[in-house]
C-alpha positions in Angstrom: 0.0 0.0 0.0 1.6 3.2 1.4 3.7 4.3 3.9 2.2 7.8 4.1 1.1 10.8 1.9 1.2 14.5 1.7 -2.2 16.1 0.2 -2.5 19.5 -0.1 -3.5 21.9 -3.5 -1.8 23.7 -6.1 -2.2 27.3 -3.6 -0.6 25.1 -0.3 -3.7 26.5 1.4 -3.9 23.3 3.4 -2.2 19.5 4.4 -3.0 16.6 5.4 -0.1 13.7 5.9 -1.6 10.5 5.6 -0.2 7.5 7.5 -1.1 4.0 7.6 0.8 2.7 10.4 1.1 5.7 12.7 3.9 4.3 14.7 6.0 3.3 11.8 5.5 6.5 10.2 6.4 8.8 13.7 9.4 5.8 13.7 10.8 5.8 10.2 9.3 8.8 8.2 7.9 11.6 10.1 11.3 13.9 10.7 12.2 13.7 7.3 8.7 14.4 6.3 7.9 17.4 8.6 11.3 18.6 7.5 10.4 18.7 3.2 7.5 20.1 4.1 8.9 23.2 6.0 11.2 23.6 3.5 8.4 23.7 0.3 6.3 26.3 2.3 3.7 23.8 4.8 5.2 26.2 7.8 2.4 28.4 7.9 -0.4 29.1 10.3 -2.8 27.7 8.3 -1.2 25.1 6.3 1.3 23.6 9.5 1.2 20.2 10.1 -1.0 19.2 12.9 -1.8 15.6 14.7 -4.9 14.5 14.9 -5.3 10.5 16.4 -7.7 8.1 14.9 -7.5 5.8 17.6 -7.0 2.2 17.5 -10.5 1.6 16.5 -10.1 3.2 13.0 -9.4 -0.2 10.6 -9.2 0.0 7.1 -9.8 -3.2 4.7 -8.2 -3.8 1.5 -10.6 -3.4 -1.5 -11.1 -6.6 -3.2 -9.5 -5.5 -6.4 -6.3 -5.8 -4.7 -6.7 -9.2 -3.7 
C-alpha cells in the first residue's frame, strides 16, 4: 500500500499527511517528512502540520480489487 502521503492543492492553502501505520510513520518517516514540508512552504499558520489521532478503532480493509 503506502507508507504515508502529503495532500495539499496547487495554492498550499492546506495539508494533510496521511499515514497508515502511525507508529511506523512517527518511527521511520515523520522527521524527514515534517522537515520537506517546511522547506516547500507547509510552515504556515494555516497550512502547519498538525496531529490529529484516529484511535486504535479506526481499521481499514483492502478493497477486493487488490486481492
Amino acid at each position: 500500500m503506502y507508507a504515508y502521503i502529503i495532500v495539499s492543492d496547487p495554492t498550499l492553502s492546506f495539508s494533510f499527511v496521511l499515514a497508515e501505520n502511525v507508529d511506523e510513520y512517527k518511527a521511520d518517516y515523520e522527521a524527514g517528512a515534517l522537515e520537506w514540508m517546511s522547506a516547500n512552504g507547509f510552515d504556515k499558520l494555516w497550512n502547519m502540520p498538525r496531529n490529529i489521532e484516529q484511535g486504535g478503532d479506526c481499521k481499514y480493509s483492502i478493497p477486493t480489487a487488490f486481492v
